[in-house]
C-alpha positions as CSV (number, residue, x, y, z in Angstrom):
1,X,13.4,-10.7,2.7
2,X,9.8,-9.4,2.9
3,X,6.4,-9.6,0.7
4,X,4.5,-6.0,1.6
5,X,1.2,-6.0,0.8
6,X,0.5,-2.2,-0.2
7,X,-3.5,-1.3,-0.1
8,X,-5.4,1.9,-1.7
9,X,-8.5,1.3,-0.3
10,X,-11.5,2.9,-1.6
11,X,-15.8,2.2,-1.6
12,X,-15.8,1.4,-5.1
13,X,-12.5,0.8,-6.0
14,X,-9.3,-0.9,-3.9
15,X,-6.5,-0.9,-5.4
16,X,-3.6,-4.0,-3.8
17,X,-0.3,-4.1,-5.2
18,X,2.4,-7.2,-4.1
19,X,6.2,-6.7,-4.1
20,X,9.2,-8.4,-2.3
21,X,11.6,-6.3,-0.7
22,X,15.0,-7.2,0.1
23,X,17.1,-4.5,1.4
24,X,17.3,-1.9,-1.4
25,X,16.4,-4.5,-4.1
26,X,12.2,-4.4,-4.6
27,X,10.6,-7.3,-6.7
28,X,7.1,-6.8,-8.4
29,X,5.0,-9.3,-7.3
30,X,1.5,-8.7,-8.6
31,X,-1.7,-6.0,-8.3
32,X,-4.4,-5.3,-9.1
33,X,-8.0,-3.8,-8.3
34,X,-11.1,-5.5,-6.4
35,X,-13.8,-3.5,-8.2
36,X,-17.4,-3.1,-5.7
37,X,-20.3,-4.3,-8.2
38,X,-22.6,-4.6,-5.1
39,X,-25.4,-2.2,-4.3
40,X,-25.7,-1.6,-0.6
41,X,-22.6,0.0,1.3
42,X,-22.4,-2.8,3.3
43,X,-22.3,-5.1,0.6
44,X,-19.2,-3.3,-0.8
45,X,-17.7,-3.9,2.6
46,X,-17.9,-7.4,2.5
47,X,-16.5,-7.4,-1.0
48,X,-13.6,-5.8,0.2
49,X,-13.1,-8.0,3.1
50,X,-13.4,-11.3,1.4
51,X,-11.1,-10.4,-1.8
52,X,-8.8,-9.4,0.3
53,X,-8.3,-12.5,2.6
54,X,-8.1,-14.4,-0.6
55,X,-5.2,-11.7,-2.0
56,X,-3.8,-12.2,1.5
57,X,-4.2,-16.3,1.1
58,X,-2.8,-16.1,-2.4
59,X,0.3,-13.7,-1.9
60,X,1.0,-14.6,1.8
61,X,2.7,-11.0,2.8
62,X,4.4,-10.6,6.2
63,X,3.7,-6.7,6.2
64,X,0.7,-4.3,4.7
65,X,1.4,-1.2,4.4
66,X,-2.3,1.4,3.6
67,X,-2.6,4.7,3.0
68,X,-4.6,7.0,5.6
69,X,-7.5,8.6,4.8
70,X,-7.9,12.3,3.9
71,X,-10.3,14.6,4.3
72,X,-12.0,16.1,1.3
73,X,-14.6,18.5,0.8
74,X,-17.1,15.6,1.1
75,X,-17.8,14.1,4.4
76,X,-19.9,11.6,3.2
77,X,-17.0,10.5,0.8
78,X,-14.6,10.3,3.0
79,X,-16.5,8.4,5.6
80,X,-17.3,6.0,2.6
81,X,-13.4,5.8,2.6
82,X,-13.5,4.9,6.0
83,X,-15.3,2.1,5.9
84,X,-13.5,1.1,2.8
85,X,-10.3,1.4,4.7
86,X,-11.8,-0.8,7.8
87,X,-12.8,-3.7,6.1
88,X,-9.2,-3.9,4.6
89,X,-7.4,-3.3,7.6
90,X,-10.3,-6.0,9.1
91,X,-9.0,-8.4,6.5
92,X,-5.2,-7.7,7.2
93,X,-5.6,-8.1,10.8
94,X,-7.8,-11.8,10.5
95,X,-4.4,-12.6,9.1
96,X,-2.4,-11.2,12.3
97,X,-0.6,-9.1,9.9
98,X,1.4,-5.8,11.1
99,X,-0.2,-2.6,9.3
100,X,1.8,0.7,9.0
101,X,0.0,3.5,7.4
102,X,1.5,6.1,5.1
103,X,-0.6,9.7,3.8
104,X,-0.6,10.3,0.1
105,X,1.8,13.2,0.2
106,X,4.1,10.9,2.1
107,X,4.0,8.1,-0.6
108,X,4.1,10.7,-3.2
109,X,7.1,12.6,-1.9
110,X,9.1,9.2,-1.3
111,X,8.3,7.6,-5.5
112,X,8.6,10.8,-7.1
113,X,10.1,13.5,-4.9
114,X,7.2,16.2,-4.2
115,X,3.8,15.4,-2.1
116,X,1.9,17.0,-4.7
117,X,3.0,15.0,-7.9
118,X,0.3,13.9,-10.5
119,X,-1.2,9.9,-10.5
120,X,0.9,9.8,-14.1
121,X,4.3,10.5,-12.1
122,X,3.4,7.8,-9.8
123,X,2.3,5.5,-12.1
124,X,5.6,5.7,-14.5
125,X,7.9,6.0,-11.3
126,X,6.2,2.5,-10.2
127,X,6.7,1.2,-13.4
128,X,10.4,2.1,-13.5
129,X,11.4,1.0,-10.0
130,X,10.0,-2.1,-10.0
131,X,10.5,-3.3,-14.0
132,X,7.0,-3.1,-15.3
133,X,6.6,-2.9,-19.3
134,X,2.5,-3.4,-19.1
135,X,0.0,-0.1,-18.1
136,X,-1.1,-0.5,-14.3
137,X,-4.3,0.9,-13.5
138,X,-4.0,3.6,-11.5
139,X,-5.7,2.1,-8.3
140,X,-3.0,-0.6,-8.3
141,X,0.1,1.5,-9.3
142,X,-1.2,4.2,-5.6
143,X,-1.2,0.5,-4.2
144,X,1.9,-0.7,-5.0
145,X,3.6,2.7,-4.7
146,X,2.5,2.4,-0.7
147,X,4.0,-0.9,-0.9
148,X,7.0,0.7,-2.0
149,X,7.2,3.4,0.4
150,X,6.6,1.4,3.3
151,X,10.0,-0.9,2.1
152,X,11.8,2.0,1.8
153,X,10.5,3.4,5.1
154,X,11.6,-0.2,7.1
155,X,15.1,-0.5,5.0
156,X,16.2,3.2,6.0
157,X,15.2,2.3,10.2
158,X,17.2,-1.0,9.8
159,X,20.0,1.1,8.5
160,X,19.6,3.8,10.9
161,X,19.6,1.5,13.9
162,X,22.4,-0.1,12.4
163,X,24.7,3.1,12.3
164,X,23.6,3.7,15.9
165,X,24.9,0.2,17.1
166,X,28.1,0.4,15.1
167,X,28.6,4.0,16.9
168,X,27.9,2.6,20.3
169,X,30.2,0.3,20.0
170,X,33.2,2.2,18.8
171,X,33.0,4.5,21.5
């Protein structure tokens, strides 16, 4: 059993999402947003940093799993995303916690199917897998659909490397 800590990271908005995986069986822990109120870039940074170490402190995961940046037609934006996306993996790694990353089409294509699928089709697709009646903000429900993806990702290798063993040894 595992608690993955799934991260959207972005300059004004960072979405975390919290599950425990098990095999197959996924377990909605929490999410949420950590929303940048602070006026300098680097401000924003620090925001992310510190509300993460206490999401880290609070939830106690044993794996993160963020998505990559992509690149836009804005530079500036996605260098904004950058940043965003060091001071979260900054906070994971204070923690000494393994990070795996994961692009958007990736995530998309594992919840609903297709890389290209609308934030709707995520968001309902999180909310059926893991049992969740209440509306998730669409930060958090990216966040947690990382989260997802990446305990998919590890349960299919385990099984894979599994099915190798077993052949190895009837041979």
């Amino acid at each position: 059993m595992s608690i993955v800590l799934g991260i959207d990271p972005g300059s004004r908005v960072t979405g975390y999402g919290v599950i425990r995986a098990q095999g197959n069986r996924l377990e909605y822990i929490g999410c949420g947003c950590i929303k940048t109120q602070a006026a300098t870039q680097p401000q924003r940074l620090k925001q992310i940093f510190d509300e993460l170490s206490l999401i880290i402190q609070n939830f106690a995961p044993e794996q993160v799993a963020i998505e990559e940046v992509f690149m836009g037609k804005n530079a500036a934006s996605a260098l904004k995303l950058g940043q965003a996306r060091g001071a979260a993996m900054t906070a994971c790694l204070a923690f000494d916690l393994p990070i795996e990353e994961y692009s958007s089409r990736k995530v998309k294509k594992a919840l609903v199917g297709r890389g290209a699928a609308e934030k709707a089709q995520v968001q309902h697709m999180v909310s059926a897998l893991l049992s969740i009646a209440e509306p998730i903000a669409e930060d958090a429900a990216d966040a947690l659909a990382i989260a997802v993806c990446h305990a998919n990702t590890q349960a299919s290798l385990i099984r894979m490397a599994g099915a190798g063993s077993v052949r190895r040894r009837s041979l």
